[in-house]
ZADO-1210 file (C-alpha; in nm, 4 decimals, padded with zeros to 6 digits):
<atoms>
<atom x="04.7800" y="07.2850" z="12.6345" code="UNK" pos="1"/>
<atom x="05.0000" y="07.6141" z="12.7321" code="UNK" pos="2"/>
<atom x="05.1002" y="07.8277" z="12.4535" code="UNK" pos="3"/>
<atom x="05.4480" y="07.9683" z="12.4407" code="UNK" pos="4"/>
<atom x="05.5034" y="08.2744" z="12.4886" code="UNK" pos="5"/>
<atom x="05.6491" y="08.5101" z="12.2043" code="UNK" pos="6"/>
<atom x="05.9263" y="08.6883" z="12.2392" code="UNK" pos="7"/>
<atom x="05.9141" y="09.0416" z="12.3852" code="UNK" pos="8"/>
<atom x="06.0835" y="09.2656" z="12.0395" code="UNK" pos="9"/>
<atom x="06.3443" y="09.4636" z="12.0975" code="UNK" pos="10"/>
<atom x="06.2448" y="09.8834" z="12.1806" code="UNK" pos="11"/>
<atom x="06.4489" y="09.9322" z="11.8521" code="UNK" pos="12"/>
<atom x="06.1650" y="09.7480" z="11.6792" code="UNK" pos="13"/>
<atom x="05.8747" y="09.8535" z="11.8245" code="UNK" pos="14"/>
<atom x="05.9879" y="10.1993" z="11.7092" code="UNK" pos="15"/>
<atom x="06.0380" y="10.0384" z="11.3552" code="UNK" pos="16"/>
<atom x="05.6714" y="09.9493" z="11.3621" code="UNK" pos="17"/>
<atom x="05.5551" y="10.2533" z="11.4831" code="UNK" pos="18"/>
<atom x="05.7218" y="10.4370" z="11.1743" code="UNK" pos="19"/>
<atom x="05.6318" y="10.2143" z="10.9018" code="UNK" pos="20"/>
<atom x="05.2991" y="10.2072" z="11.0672" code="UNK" pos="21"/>
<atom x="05.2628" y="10.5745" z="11.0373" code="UNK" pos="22"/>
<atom x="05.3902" y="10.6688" z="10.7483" code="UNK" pos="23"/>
<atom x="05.2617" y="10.3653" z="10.5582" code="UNK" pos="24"/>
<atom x="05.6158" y="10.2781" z="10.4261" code="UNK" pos="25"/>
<atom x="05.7563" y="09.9576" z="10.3073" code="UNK" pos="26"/>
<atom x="06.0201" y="09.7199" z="10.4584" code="UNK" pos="27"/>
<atom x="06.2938" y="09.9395" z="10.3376" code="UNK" pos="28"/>
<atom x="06.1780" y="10.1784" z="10.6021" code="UNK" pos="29"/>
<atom x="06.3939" y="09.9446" z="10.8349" code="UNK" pos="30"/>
<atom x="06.6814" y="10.1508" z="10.6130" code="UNK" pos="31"/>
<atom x="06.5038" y="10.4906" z="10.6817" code="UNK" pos="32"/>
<atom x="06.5152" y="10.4456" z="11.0563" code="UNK" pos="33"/>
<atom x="06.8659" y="10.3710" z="11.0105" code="UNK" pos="34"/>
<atom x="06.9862" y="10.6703" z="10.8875" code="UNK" pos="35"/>
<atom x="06.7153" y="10.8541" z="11.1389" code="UNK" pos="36"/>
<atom x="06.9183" y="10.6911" z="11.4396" code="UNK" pos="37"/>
<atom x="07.2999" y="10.7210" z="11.2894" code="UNK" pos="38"/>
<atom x="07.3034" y="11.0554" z="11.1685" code="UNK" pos="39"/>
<atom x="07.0070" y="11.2308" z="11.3941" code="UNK" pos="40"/>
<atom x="06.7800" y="11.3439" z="11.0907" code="UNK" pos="41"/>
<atom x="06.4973" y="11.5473" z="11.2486" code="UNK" pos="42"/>
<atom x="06.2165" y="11.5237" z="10.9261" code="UNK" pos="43"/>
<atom x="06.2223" y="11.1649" z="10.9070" code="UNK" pos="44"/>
<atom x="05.8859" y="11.1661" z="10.7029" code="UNK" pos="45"/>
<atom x="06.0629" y="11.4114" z="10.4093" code="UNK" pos="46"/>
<atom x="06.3503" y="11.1740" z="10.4702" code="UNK" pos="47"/>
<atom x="06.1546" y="10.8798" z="10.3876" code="UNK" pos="48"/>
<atom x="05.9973" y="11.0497" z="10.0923" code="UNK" pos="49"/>
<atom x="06.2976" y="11.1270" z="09.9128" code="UNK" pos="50"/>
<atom x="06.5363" y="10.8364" z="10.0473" code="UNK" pos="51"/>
<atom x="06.3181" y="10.5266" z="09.9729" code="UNK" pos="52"/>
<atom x="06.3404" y="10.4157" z="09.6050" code="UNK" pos="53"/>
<atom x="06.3144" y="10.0347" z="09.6304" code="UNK" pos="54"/>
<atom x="05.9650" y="09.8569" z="09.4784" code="UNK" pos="55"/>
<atom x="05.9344" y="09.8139" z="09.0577" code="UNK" pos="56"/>
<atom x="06.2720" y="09.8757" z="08.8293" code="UNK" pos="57"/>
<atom x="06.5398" y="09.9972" z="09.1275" code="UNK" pos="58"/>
<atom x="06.8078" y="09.8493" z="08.9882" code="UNK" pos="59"/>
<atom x="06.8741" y="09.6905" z="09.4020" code="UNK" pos="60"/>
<atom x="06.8726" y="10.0195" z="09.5191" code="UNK" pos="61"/>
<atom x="06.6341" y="10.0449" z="09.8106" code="UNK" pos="62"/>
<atom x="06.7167" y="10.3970" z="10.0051" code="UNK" pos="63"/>
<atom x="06.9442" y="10.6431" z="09.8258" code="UNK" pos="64"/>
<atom x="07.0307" y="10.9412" z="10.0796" code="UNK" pos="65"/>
<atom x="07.2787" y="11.2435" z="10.0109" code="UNK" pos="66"/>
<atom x="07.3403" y="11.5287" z="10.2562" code="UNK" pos="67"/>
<atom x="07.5720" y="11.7887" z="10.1668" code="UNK" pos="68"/>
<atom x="07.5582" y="11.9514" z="10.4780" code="UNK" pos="69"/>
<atom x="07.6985" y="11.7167" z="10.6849" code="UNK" pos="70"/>
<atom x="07.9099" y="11.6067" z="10.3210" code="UNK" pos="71"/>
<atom x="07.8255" y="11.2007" z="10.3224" code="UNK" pos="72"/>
<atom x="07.6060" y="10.9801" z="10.1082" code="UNK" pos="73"/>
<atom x="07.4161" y="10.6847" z="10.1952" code="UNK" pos="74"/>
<atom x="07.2775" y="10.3784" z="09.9159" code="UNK" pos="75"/>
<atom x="07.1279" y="10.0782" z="10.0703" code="UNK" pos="76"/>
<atom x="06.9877" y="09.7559" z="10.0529" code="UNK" pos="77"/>
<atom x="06.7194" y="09.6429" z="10.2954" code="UNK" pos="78"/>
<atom x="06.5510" y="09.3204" z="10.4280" code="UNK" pos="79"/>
<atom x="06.3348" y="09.2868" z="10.7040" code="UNK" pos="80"/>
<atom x="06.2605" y="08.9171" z="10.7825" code="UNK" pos="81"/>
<atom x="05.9380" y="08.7908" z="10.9728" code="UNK" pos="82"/>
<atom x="06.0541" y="08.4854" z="11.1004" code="UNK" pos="83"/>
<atom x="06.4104" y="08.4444" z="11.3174" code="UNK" pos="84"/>
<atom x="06.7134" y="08.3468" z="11.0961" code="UNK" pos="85"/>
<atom x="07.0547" y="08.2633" z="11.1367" code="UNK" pos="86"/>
<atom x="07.1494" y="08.5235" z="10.8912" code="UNK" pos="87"/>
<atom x="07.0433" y="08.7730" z="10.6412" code="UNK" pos="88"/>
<atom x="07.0522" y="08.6486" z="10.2864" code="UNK" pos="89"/>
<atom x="07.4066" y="08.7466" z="10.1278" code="UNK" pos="90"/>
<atom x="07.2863" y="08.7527" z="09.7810" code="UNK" pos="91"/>
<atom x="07.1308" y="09.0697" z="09.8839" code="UNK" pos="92"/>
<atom x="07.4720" y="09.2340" z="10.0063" code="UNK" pos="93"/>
<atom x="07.5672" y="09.1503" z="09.6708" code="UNK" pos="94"/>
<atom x="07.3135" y="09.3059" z="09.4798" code="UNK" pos="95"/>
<atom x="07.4543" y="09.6261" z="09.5736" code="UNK" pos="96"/>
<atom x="07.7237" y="09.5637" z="09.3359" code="UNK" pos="97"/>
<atom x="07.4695" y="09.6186" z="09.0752" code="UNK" pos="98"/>
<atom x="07.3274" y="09.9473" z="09.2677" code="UNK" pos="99"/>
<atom x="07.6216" y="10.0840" z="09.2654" code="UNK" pos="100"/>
<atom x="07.7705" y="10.0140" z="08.9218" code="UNK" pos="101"/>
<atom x="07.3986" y="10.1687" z="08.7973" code="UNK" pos="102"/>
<atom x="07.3743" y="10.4701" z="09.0214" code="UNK" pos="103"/>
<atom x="07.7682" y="10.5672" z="08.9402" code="UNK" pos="104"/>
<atom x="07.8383" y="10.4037" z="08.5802" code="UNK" pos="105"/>
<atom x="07.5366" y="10.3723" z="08.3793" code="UNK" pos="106"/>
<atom x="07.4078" y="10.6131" z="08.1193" code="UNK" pos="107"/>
<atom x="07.1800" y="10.8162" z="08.2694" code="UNK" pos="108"/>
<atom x="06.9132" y="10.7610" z="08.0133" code="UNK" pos="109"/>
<atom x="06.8651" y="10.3799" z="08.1125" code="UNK" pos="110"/>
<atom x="06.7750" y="10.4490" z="08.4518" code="UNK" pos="111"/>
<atom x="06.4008" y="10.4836" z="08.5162" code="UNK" pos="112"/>
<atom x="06.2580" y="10.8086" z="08.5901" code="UNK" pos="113"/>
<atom x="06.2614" y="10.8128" z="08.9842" code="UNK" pos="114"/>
<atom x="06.6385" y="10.6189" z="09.0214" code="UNK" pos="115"/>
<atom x="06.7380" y="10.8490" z="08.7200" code="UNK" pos="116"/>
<atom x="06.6513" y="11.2093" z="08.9609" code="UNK" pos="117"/>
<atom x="06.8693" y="11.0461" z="09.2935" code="UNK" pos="118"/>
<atom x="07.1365" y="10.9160" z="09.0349" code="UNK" pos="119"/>
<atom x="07.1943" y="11.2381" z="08.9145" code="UNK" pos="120"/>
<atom x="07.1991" y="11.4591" z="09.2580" code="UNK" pos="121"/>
<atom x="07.4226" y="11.1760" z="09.3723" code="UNK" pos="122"/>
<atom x="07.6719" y="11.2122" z="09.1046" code="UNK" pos="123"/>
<atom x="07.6507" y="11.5737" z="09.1227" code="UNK" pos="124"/>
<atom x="07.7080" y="11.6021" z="09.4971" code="UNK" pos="125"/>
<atom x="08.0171" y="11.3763" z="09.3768" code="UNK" pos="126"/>
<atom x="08.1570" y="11.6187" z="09.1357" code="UNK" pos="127"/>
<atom x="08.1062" y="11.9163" z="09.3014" code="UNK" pos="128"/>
<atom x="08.3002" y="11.7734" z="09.6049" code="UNK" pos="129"/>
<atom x="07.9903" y="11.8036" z="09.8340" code="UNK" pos="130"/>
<atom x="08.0966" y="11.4554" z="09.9599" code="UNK" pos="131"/>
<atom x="08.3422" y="11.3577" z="10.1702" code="UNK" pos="132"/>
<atom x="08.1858" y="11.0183" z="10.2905" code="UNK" pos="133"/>
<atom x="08.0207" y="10.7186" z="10.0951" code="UNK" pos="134"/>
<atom x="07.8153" y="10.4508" z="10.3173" code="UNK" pos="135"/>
<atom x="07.6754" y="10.1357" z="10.1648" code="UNK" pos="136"/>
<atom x="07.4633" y="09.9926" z="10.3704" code="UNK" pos="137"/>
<atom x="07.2740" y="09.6065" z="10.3616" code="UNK" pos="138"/>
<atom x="07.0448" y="09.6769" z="10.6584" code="UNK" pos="139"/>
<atom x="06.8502" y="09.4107" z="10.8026" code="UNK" pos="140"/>
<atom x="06.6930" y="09.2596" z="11.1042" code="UNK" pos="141"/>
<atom x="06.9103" y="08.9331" z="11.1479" code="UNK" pos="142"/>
<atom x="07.2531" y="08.8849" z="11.3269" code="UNK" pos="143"/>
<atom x="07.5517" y="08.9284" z="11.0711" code="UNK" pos="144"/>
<atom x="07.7329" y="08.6847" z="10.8985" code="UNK" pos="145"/>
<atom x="08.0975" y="08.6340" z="10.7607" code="UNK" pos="146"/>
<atom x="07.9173" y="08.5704" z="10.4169" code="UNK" pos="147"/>
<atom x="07.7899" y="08.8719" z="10.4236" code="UNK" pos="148"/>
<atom x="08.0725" y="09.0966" z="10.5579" code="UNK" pos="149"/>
<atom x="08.2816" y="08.9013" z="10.2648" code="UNK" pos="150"/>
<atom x="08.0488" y="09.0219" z="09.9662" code="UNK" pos="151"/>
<atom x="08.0946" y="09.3326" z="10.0899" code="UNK" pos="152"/>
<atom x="08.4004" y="09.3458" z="10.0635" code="UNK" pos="153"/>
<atom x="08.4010" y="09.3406" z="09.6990" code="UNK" pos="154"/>
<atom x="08.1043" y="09.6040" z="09.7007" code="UNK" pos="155"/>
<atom x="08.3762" y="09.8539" z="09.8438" code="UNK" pos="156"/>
<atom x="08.6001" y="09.8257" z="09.5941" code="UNK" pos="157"/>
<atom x="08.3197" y="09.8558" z="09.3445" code="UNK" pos="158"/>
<atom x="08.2566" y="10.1699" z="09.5128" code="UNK" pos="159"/>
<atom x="08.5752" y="10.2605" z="09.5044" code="UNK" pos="160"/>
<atom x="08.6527" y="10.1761" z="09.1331" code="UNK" pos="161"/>
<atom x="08.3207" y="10.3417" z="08.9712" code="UNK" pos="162"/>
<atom x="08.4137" y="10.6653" z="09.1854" code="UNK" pos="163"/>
<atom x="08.7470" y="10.7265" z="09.0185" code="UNK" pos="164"/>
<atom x="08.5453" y="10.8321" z="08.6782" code="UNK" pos="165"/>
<atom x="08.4291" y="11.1611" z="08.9218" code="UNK" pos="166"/>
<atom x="08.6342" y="11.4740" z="08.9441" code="UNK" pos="167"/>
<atom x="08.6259" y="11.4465" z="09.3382" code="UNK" pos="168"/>
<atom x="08.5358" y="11.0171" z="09.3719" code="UNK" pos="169"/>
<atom x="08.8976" y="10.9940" z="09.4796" code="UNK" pos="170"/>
<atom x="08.8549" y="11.2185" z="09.7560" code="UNK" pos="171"/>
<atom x="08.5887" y="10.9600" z="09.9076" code="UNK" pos="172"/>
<atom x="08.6216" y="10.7711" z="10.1860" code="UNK" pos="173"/>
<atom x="08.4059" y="10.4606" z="10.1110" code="UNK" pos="174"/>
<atom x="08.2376" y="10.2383" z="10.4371" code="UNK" pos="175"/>
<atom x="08.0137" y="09.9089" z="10.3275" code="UNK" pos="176"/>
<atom x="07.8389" y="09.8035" z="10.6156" code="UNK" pos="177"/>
<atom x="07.6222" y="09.5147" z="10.7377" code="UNK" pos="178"/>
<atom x="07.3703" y="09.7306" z="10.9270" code="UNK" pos="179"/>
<atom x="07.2515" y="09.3918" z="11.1959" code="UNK" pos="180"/>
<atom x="07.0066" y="09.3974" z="11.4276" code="UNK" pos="181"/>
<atom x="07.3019" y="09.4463" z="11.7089" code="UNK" pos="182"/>
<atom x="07.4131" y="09.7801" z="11.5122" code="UNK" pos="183"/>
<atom x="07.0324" y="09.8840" z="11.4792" code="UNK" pos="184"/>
<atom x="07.0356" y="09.7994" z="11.8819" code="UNK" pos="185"/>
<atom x="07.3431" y="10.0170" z="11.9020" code="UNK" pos="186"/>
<atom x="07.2335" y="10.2990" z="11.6774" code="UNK" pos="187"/>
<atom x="06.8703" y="10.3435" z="11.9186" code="UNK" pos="188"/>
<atom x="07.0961" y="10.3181" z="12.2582" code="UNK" pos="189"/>
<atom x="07.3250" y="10.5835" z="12.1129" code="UNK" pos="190"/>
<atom x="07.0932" y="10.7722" z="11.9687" code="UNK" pos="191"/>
<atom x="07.0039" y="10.9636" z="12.2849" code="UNK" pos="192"/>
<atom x="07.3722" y="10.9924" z="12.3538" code="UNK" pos="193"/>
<atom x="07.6194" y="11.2462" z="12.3315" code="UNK" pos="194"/>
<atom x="07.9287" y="11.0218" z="12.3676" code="UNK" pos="195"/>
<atom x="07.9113" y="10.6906" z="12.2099" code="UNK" pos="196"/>
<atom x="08.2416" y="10.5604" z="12.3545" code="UNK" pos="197"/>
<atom x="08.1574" y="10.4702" z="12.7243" code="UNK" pos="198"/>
<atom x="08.4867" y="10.2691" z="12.7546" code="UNK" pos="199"/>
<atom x="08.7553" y="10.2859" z="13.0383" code="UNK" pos="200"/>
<atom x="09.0767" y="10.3878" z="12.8557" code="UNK" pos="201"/>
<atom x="09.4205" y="10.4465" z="12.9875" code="UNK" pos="202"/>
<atom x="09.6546" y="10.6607" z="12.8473" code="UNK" pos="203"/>
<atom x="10.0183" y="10.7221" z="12.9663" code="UNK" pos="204"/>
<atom x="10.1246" y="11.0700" z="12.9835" code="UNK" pos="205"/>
<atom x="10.4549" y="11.2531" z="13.0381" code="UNK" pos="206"/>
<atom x="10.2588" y="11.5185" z="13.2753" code="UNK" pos="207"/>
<atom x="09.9116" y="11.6744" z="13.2617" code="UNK" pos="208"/>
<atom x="09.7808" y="12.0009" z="13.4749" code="UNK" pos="209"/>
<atom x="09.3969" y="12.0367" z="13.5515" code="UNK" pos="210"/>
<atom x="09.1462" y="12.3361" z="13.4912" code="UNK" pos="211"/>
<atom x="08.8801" y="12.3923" z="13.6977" code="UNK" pos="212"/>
<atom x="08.5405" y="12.6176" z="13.6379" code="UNK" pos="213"/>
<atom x="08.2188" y="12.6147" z="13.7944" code="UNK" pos="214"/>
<atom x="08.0529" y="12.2511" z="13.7150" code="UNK" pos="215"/>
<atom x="08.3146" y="12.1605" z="13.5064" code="UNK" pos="216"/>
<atom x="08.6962" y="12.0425" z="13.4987" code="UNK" pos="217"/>
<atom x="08.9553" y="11.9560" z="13.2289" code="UNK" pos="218"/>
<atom x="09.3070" y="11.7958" z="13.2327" code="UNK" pos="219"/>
<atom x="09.5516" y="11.9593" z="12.9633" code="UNK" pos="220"/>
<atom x="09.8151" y="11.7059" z="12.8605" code="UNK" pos="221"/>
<atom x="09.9554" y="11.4958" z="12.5075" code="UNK" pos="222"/>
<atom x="09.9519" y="11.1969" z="12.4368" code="UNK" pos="223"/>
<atom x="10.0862" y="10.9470" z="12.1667" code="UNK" pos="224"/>
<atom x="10.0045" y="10.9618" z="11.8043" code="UNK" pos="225"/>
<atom x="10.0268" y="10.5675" z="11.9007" code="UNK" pos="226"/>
<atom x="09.7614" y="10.5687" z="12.1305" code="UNK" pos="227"/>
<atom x="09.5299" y="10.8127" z="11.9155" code="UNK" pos="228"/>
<atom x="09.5833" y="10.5223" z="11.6322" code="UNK" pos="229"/>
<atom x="09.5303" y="10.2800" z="11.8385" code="UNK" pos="230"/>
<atom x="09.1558" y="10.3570" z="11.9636" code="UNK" pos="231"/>
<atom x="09.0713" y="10.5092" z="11.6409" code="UNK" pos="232"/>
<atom x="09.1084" y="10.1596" z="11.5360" code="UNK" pos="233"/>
<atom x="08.9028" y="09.9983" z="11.7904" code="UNK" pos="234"/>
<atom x="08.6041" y="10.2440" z="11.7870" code="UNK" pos="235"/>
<atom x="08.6245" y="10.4119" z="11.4303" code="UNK" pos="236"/>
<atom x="08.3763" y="10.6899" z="11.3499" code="UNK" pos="237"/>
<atom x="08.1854" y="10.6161" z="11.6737" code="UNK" pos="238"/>
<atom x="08.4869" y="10.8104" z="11.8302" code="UNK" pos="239"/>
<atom x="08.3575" y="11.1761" z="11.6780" code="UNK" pos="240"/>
<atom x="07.9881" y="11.1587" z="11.7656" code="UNK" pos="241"/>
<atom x="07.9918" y="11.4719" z="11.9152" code="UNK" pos="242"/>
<atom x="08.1463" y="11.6476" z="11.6420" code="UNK" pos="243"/>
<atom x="07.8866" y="11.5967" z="11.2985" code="UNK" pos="244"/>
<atom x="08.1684" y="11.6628" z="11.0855" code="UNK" pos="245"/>
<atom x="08.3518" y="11.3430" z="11.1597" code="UNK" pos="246"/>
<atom x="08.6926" y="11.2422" z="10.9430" code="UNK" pos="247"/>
<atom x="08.6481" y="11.4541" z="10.6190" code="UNK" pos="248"/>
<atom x="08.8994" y="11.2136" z="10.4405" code="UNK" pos="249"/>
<atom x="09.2671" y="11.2436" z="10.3335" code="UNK" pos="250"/>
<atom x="09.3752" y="11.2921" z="09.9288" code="UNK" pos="251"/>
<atom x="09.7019" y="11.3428" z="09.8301" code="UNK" pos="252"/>
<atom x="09.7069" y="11.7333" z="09.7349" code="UNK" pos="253"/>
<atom x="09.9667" y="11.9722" z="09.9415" code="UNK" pos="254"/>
<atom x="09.6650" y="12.2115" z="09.9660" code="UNK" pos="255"/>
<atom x="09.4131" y="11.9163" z="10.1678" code="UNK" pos="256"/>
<atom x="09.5253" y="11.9611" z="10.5774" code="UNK" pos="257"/>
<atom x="09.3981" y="11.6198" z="10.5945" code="UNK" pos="258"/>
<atom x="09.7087" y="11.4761" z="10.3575" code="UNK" pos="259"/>
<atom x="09.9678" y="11.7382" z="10.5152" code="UNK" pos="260"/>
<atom x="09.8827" y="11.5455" z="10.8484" code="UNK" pos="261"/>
<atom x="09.8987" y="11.2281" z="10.7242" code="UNK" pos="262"/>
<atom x="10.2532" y="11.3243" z="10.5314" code="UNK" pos="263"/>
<atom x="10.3946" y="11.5128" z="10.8866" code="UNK" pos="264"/>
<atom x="10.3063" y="11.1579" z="11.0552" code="UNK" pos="265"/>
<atom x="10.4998" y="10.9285" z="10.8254" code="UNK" pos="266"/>
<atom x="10.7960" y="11.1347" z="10.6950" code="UNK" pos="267"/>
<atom x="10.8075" y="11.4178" z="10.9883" code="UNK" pos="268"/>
<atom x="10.7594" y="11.1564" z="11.2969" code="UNK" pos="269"/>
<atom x="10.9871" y="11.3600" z="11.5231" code="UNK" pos="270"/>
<atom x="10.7582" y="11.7060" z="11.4853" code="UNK" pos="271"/>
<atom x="10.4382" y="11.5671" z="11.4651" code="UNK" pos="272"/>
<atom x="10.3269" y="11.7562" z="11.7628" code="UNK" pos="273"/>
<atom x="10.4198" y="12.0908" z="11.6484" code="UNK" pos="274"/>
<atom x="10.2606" y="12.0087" z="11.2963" code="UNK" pos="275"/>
<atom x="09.9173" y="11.9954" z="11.4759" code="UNK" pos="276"/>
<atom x="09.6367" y="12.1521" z="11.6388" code="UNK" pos="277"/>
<atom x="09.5827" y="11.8964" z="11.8773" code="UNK" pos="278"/>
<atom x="09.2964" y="11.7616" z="12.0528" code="UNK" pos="279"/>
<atom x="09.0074" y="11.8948" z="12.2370" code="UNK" pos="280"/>
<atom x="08.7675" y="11.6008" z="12.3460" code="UNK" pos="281"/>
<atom x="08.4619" y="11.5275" z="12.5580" code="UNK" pos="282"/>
<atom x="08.4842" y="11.2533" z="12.8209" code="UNK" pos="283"/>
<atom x="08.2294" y="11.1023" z="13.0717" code="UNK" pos="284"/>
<atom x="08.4846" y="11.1706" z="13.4222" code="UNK" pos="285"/>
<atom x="08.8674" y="11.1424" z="13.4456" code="UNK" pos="286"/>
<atom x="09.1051" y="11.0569" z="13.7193" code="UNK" pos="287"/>
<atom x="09.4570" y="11.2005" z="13.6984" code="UNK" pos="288"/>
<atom x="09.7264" y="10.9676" z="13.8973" code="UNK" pos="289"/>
<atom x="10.0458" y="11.0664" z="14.0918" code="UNK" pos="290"/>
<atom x="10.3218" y="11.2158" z="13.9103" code="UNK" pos="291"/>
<atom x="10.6275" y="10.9461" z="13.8514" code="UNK" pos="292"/>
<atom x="10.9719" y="10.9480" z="13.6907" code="UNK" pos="293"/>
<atom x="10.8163" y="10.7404" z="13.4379" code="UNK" pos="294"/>
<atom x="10.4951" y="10.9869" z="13.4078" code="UNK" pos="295"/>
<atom x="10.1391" y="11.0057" z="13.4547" code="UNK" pos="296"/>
<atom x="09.8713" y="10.7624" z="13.4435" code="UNK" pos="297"/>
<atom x="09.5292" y="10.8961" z="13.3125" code="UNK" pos="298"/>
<atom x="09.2293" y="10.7316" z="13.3461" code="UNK" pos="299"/>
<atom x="08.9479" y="10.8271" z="13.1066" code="UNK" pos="300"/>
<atom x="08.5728" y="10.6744" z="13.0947" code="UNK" pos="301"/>
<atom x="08.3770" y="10.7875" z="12.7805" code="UNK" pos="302"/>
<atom x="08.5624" y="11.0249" z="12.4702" code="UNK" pos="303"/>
<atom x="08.4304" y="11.1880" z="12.1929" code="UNK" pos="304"/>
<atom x="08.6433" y="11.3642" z="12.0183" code="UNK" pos="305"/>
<atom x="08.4858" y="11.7564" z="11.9076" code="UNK" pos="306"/>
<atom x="08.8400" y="11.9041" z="11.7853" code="UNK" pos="307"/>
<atom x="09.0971" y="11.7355" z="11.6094" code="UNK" pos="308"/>
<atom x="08.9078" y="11.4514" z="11.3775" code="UNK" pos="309"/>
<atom x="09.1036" y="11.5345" z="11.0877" code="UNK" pos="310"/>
<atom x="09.4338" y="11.4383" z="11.3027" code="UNK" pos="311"/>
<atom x="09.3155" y="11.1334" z="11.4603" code="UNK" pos="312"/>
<atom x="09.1339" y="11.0108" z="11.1133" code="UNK" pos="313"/>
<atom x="09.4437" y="11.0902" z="10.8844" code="UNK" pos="314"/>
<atom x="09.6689" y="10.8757" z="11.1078" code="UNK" pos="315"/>
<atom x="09.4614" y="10.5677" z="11.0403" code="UNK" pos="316"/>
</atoms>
């Protein structure tokens, strides 16, 4: 009688063993490697001693993870099945109603001792206005699901509700995220990767001139604060990898860039150019076509965008 063969896992995975072999973690080292492969961390063992919280009383929350320095915090909930599933279970997408609501809204003093320490750099990080972004991650090994993308939903605007009691919660841009097996896949491609984007894009331009240096070239043009809308849309955050800072948010304060761009857009359409810096991005090759009464037709394959975030996010 033949046996049948098992399934060759994923690279992704192999590295996940190799980790949680090493460093003798958990499952919820599957949320560790994550953040490793999204946002680059270098130390992943300090990481992984600080970030994972889950096992005993952790009120659902299984990695907590706040960098000022690149101004974003990260609470998760992991799972990390050992057989092949249709989907992840969503009841655990919406346990992190219940992280949440205890990391940002309890009193401190009901918190055990090891939650109670993250809890309180997290909501001080908050206050001082250290973050800028708020990710909520269920990560898991299993393709996503509409039942999970649906709870949450509702975990954003609990986000979003408990972070109005901070001085600088409103300042947050929130992101809850099923972290699938396809976006782990995605995170280890990119991972090596300067430019995430790899797309063919068009743009239609009213003229464009080229520099030239030595192993390099560059077309100066504009485009559309249409266009820039329109693939922010499509490829989100994914569109600033090489530029750590990302979209630092938009709140309504004259004094915030962010806002004034976001005002000149809506209320100023007509000198929206001249309100700007413009943009300066990275792009795999270009091809420049013929000049035409109705304009130019550039061809671009790969962006990242490295100056000019703060436009292209604030238009979304």
């Amino acid at each position: 009688m033949a046996n049948k063969p098992k399934p060759n896992k994923p690279d992704w995975s192999v590295a996940l063993d190799r980790l949680q072999r090493d460093l003798n973690l958990s499952d919820d080292a599957i949320g560790v490697f994550a953040l490793q492969l999204k946002f680059r961390l270098e130390d992943i063992e300090a990481v992984a001693a600080e970030a994972i919280t889950g096992g005993g009383d952790d009120k659902k929350c299984d990695v907590i993870y706040v960098d000022k320095e690149q101004q974003l915090a990260v609470v998760a909930q992991c799972y990390r099945s050992k057989k092949a599933r249709n989907q992840a279970p969503a009841n655990k997408a919406s346990d992190l109603n219940a992280a949440i609501s205890w990391l940002l809204g309890a009193d401190l003093s009901t918190l055990p001792m090891p939650l109670r320490s993250r809890a309180v750099e997290l909501r001080d990080a908050i206050n001082d206005g250290h973050i800028k972004q708020l990710f909520i991650w269920y990560v898991h090994n299993l393709p996503a699901s509409k039942q999970v993308s649906q709870e949450l939903k509702t975990v954003e605007k609990t986000a979003r509700a408990a972070l109005q009691g901070y001085n600088s919660g409103g300042e947050i841009n929130v992101f809850a995220e099923e972290i699938d097996e396809k976006q782990i896949e995605k995170f280890y491609v990119q991972a090596e990767r300067v430019i995430f984007v790899t797309d063919t894009i068009f743009a239609d331009v009213p003229d464009a001139f080229e520099v030239e240096g030595s192993g390099w070239s560059s077309v100066v043009t504009s485009v559309s604060g249409q266009w820039l809308y329109k693939i922010f849309q499509q490829h989100g955050a994914n569109l600033f990898s090489a530029n750590l800072r990302g979209y630092l948010g938009s709140r309504a304060s004259d004094s915030n860039i962010n806002h004034g761009i976001k005002h000149s857009a809506k209320n100023e359409a007509d000198n929206f150019w001249v309100y700007n810096n413009g943009l300066t991005a990275f792009v795999l090759d270009y091809e420049l076509g013929a000049r035409k009464k109705s304009g130019r037709r550039l061809k671009l394959v790969g962006i990242s965008i490295v100056n000019g975030a703060q436009t292209t996010g604030s238009l979304r």
